[in-house]
C-alpha positions as CSV (number, residue, x, y, z in Angstrom):
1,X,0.0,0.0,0.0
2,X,1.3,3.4,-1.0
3,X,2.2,6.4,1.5
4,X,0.7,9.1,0.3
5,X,2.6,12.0,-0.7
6,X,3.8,14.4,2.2
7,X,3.4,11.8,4.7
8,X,6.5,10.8,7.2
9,X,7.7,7.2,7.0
10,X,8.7,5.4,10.3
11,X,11.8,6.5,11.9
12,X,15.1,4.0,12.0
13,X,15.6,3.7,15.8
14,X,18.3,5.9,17.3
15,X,21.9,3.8,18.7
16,X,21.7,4.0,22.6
17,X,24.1,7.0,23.8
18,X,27.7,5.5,24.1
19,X,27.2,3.2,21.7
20,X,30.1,2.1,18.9
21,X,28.3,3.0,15.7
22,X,30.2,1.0,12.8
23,X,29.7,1.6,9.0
24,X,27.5,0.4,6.5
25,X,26.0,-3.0,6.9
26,X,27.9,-3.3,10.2
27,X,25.9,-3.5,13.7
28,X,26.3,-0.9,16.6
29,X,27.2,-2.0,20.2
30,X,27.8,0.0,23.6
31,X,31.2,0.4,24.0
32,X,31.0,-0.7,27.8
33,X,28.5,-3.7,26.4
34,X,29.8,-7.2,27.7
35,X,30.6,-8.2,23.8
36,X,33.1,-5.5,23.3
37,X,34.5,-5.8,26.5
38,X,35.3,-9.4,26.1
39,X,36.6,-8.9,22.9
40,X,39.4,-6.0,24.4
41,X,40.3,-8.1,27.1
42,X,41.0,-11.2,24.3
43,X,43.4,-8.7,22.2
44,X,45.2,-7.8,25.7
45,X,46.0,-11.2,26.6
46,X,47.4,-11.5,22.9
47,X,50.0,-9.0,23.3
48,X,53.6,-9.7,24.3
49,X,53.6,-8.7,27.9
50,X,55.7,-5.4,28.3
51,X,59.8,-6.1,29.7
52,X,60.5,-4.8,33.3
53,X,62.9,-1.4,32.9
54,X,66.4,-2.5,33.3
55,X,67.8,-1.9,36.8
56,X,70.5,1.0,36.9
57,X,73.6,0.2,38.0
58,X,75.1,2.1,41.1
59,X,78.1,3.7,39.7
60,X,80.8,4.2,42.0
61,X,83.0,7.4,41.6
62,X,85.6,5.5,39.2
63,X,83.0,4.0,37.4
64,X,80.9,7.2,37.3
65,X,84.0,9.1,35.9
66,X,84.3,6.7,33.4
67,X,81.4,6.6,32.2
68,X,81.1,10.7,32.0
69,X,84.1,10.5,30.2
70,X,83.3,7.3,27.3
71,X,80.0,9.8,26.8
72,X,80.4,11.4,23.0
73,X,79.2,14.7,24.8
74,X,81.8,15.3,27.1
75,X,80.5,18.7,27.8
76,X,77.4,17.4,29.4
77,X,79.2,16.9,32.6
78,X,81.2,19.9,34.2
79,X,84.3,19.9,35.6
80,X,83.0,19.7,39.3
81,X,81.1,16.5,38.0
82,X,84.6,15.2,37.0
83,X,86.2,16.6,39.9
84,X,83.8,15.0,42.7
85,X,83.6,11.7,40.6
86,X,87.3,11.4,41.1
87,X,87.7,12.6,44.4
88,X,85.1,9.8,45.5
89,X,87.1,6.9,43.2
90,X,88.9,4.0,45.0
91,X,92.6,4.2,43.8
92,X,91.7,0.7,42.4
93,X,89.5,2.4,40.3
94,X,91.8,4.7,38.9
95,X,93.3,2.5,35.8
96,X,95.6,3.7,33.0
97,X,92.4,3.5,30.6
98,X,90.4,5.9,33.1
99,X,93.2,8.4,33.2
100,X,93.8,8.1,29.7
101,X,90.4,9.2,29.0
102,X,90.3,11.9,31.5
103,X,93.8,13.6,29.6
104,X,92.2,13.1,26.7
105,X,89.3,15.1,27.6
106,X,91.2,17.6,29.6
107,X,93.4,18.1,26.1
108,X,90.4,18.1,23.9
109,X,88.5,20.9,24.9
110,X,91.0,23.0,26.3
111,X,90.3,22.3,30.3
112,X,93.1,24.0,32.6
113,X,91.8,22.1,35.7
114,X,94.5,22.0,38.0
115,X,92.8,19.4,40.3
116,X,92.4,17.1,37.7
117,X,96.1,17.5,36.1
118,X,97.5,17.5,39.4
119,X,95.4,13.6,39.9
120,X,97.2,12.7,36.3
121,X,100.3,13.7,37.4
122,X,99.8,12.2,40.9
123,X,98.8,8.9,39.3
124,X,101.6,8.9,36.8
125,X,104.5,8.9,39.7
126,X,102.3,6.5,41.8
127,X,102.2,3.8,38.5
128,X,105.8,4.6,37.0
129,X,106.8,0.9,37.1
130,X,103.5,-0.1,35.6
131,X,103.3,2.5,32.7
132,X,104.5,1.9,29.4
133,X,105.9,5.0,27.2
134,X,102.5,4.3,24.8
135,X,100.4,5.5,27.5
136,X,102.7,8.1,29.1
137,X,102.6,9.9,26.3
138,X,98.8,10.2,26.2
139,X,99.3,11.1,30.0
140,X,101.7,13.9,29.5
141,X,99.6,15.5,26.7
142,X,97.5,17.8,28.3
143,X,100.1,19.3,30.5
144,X,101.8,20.8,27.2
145,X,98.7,21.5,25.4
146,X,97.5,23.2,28.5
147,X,100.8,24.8,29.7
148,X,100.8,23.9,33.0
149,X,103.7,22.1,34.9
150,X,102.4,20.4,38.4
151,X,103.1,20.9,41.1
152,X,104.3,17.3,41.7
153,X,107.7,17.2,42.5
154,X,108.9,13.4,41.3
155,X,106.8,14.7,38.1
156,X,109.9,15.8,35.8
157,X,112.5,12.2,37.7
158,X,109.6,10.3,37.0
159,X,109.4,11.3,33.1
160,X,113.2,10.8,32.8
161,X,113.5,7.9,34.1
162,X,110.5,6.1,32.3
163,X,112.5,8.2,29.1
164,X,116.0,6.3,29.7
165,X,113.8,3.0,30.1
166,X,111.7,3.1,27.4
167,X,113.3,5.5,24.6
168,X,114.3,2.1,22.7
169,X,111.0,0.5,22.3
170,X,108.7,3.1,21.0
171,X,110.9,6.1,19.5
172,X,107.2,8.0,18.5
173,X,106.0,7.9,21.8
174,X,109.6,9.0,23.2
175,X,109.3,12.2,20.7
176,X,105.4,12.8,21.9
177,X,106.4,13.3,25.0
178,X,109.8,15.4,24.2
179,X,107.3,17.6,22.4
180,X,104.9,18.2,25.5
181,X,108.0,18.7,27.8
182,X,109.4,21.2,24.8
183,X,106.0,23.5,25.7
184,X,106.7,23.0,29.5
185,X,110.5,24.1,29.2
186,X,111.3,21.0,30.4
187,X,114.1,19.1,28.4
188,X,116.3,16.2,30.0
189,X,119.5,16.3,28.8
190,X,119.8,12.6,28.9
191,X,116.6,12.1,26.6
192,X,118.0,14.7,23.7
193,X,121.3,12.8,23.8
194,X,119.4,9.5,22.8
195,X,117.0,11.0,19.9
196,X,119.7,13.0,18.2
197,X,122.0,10.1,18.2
198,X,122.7,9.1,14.6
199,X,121.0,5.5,15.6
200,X,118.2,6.5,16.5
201,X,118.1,9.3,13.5
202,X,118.9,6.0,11.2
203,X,116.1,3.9,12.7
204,X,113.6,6.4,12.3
205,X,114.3,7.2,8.5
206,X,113.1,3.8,7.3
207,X,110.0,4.2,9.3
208,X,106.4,5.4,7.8
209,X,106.1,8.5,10.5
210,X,109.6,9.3,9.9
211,X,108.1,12.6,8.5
212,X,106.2,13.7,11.7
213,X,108.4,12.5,13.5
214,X,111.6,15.0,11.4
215,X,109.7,17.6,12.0
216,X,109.7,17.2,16.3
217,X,113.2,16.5,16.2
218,X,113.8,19.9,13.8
219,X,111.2,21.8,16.9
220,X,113.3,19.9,19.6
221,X,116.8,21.7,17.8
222,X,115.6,24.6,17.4
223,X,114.5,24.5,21.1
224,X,117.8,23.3,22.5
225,X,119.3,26.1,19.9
226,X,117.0,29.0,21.7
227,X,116.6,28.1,25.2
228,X,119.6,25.9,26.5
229,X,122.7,27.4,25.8
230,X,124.3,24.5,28.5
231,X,123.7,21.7,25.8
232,X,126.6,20.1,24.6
233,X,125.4,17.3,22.9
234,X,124.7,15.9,19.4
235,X,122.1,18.1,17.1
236,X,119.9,17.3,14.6
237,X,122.1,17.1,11.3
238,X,121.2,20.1,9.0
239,X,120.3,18.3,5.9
240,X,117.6,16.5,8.5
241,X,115.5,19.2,9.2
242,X,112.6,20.1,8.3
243,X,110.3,23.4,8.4
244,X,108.3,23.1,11.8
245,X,105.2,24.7,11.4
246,X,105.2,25.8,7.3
247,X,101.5,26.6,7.3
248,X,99.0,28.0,9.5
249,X,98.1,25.1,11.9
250,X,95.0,22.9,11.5
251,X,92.9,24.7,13.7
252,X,93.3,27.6,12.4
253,X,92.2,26.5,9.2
254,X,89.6,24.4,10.6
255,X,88.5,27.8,12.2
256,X,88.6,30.6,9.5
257,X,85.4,31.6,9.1
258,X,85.8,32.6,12.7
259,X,89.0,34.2,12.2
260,X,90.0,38.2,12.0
261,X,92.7,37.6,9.8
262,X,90.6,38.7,6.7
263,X,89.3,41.9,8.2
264,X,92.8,42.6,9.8
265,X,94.6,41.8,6.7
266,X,92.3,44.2,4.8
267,X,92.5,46.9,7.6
268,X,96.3,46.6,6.9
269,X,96.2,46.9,2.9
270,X,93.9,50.6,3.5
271,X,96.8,51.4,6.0
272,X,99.8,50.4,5.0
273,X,99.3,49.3,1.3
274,X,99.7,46.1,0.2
275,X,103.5,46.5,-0.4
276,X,104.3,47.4,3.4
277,X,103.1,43.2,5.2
278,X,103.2,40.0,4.5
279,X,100.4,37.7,5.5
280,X,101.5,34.2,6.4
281,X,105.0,34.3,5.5
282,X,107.1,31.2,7.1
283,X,110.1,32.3,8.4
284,X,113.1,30.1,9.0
285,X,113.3,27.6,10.8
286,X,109.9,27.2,9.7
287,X,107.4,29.4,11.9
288,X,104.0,30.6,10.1
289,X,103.8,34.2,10.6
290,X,100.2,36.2,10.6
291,X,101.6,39.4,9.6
292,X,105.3,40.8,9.4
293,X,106.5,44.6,8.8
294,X,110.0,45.8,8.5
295,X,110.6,49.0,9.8
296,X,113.5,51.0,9.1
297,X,115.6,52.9,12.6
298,X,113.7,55.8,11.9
299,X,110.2,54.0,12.8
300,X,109.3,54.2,9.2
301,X,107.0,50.9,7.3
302,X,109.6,49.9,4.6
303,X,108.0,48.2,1.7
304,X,109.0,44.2,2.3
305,X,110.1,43.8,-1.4
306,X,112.7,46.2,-0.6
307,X,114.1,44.1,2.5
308,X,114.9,40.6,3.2
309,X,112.0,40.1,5.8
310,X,114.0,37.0,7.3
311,X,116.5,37.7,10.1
312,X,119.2,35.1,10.3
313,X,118.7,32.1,11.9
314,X,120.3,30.7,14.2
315,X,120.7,34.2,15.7
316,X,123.9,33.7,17.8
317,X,125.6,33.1,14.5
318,X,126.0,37.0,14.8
319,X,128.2,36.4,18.0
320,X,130.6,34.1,16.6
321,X,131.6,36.1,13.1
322,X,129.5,33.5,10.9
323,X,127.6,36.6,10.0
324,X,128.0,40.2,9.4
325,X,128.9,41.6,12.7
326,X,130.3,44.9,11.9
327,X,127.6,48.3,13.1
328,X,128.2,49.4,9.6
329,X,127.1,46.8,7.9
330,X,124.4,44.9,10.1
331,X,120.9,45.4,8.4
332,X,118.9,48.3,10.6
333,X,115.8,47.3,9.8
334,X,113.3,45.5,12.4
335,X,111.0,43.0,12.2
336,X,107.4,43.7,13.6
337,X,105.1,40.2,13.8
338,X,101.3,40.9,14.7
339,X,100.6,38.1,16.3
340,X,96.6,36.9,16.1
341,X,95.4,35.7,19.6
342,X,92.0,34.2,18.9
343,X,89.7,32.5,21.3
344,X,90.5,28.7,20.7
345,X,94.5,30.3,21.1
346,X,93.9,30.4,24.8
347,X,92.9,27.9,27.4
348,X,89.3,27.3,28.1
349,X,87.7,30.1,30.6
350,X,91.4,31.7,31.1
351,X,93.6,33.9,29.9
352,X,96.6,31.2,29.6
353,X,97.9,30.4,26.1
354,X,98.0,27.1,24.6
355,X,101.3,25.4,25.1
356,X,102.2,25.4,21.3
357,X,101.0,29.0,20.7
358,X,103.3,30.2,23.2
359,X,106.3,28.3,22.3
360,X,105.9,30.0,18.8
361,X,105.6,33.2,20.3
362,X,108.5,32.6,22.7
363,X,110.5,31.3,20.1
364,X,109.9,34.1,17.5
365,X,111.4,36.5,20.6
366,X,114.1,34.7,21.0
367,X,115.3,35.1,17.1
368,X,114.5,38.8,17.5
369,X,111.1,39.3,16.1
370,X,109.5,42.2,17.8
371,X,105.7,41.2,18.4
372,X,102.2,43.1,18.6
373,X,99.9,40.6,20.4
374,X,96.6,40.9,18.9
375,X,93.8,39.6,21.5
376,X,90.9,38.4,20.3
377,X,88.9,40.6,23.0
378,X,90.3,43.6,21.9
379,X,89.2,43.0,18.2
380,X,85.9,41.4,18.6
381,X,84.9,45.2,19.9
382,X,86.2,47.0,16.6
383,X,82.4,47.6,15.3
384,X,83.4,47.6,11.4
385,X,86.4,48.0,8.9
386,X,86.9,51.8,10.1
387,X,86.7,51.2,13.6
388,X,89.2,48.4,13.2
389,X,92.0,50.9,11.2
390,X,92.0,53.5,13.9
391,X,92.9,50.5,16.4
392,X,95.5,49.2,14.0
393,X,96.5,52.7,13.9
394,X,96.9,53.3,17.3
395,X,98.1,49.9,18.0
396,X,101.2,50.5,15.4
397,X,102.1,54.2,16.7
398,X,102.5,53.0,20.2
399,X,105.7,50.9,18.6
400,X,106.4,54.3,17.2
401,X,105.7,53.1,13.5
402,X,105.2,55.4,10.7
403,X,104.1,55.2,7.2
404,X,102.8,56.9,4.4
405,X,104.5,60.3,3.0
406,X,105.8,61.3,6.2
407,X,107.2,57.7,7.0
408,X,108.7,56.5,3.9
């Protein structure tokens, strides 16, 4: 029978409130009715029951600082972390792998912590007999990165005599830690006879570092050349060396988009003229320079093409009449090295220079290079190229330097 026109049809019924309406030719049920709930529980006991967290271990304080230190984010944990982890260790706990890591980490990111150097050093006389020269070496590390000597007093006997015992059996290590006693000031006598013998010169030659390690020995003679006029020994033969530093140094270049060498070298071309510097000249025996002027006696910027800009090296050859000795005839003119000091130059939260930045510096003294230290503090504040010439000005008329018409 037809519905007439206009007139409702009956109503499908509504779902009950809370029920779980499904799609099209599917039925609706409660969600709390009995049939879903049995059907949840069923897919619960289905499921893989859930692992128990592991229990953490109780570090102890070696363990702890062990752990701090195998972490690929060292700088996660602060130095007081460090320093309580290994004030709390067991001297059991306190291996040549833990210490290792700890200099390591200490040389990595530039951390003068005396507490913690003093502990390395400390642990170093304590294991001497133990320790072989592989290990000392990674030991000794920071203390010439960092430029600190400690305060340990068997500290230097200790080094020599693991030196005169071990010198034979790893000649690299030996030279590694020559090299961090050559940034404390440090040399042994005793040790410097043995790697400038012509044996051990010979054995090294045939070896695949031999070039690394040519280039310590040529920074160990020009050491023993500069700062211990009491040695009497044998010397690197000349045709063995080898420039020390020819280039500016990895970080550096690592670093040179954070440099002010650019904007310094171009405050210099406005002032001086190109013709007036050098930028990265390598000066015998092989020192990377930043900048070097020659300036005549009167204080006046000579143009460099115009001078030798080398002075003669080694410098007490002046002394003993390998040189031109006479007043008439010495060159007059100076050599002025600005010298960059940029952050990663220094020690971590200090003012101390790395151990190989100031053996550069020192050494450059000692052959009679005048230098203009450049801190990075004073040029981060030059606010533009301008700003930065009148501070190169005034920084170069303090030396009493002049250039232009008026200076030559």
């Amino acid at each position: 029978m037809r519905r007439p026109r206009g007139e409702p049809g009956p109503r499908a019924p509504r779902p009950t409130e809370g029920a779980t309406c499904a799609g099209p030719g599917e039925s609706c049920f409660p969600s709390d009715g009995p049939l879903v709930c049995a059907l949840e529980q069923e897919r619960r006991l289905r499921l893989p029951p859930k692992p128990p967290p592991p229990l953490q271990p109780l570090l102890r304080g070696g363990q702890r600082l062990e752990a701090a230190l195998s972490c690929p984010r060292f700088l996660r944990y602060p130095r007081q972390h460090l320093i309580s982890s290994l004030a709390e260790a067991r001297p059991e706990e306190l291996t040549p792998h833990v210490m290792v890591l700890l200099a390591q980490h200490l040389a990595r990111h530039r951390l003068r912590e005396p507490q913690l150097l003093e502990a390395i050093a400390h642990f170093l006389v304590v294991q001497e007999t133990q320790l072989s020269s592989k290990v000392v070496q990674k030991l000794v590390l920071p203390f010439g990165r960092l430029n600190y000597l400690p305060l340990e007093q068997q500290f230097m006997p200790c080094l020599e005599r693991i030196l005169a015992r071990e010198a034979g059996v790893a000649p690299l290590a030996t030279v590694n830690i020559l090299m961090s006693l050559c940034q404390l000031r440090c040399l042994p006598f005793r040790a410097l006879h043995f790697v400038f013998s012509p044996g051990f010169i010979n054995y090294i030659s045939g070896t695949p570092h031999a070039l690394i390690v040519r280039r310590y020995l040529s920074l160990l003679d020009t050491a023993v050349e500069l700062e211990l006029p009491g040695y009497r020994g044998p010397r690197l033969p000349r045709r063995q060396q080898v420039p020390i530093f020819p280039q500016p140094l990895i970080t550096d270049r690592a670093r040179c988009k954070y440099s002010h060498k650019d904007i310094v070298a171009e405050g210099l071309r406005q002032l001086l003229g190109e013709e007036k510097y050098r930028q990265d000249l390598t000066v015998p025996p092989g020192y990377c320079t930043d900048f070097l002027l020659c300036v005549g006696s009167s204080g006046a910027v000579l143009p460099v093409r115009t001078q030798d800009p080398f002075l003669p090296y080694p410098p007490r050859s002046c002394l003993h009449g390998q040189a031109a000795s006479s007043p008439t005839t010495r060159d007059p003119a100076q050599r002025v090295v600005l010298v960059l000091r940029e952050r990663w130059h220094f020690c971590r939260d200090g003012r101390v220079l790395l151990g190989s930045r100031a053996l550069r510096e020192r050494h450059l003294g000692l052959m009679g290079y005048q230098l203009l230290p450049l801190p990075f503090e004073e040029l981060e504040s030059q606010r533009g190229l301008p700003q930065l010439k009148s501070y190169l000005r005034q920084k170069l008329q303090a030396l009493g330097l002049r250039w232009g018409p008026e200076g030559g």
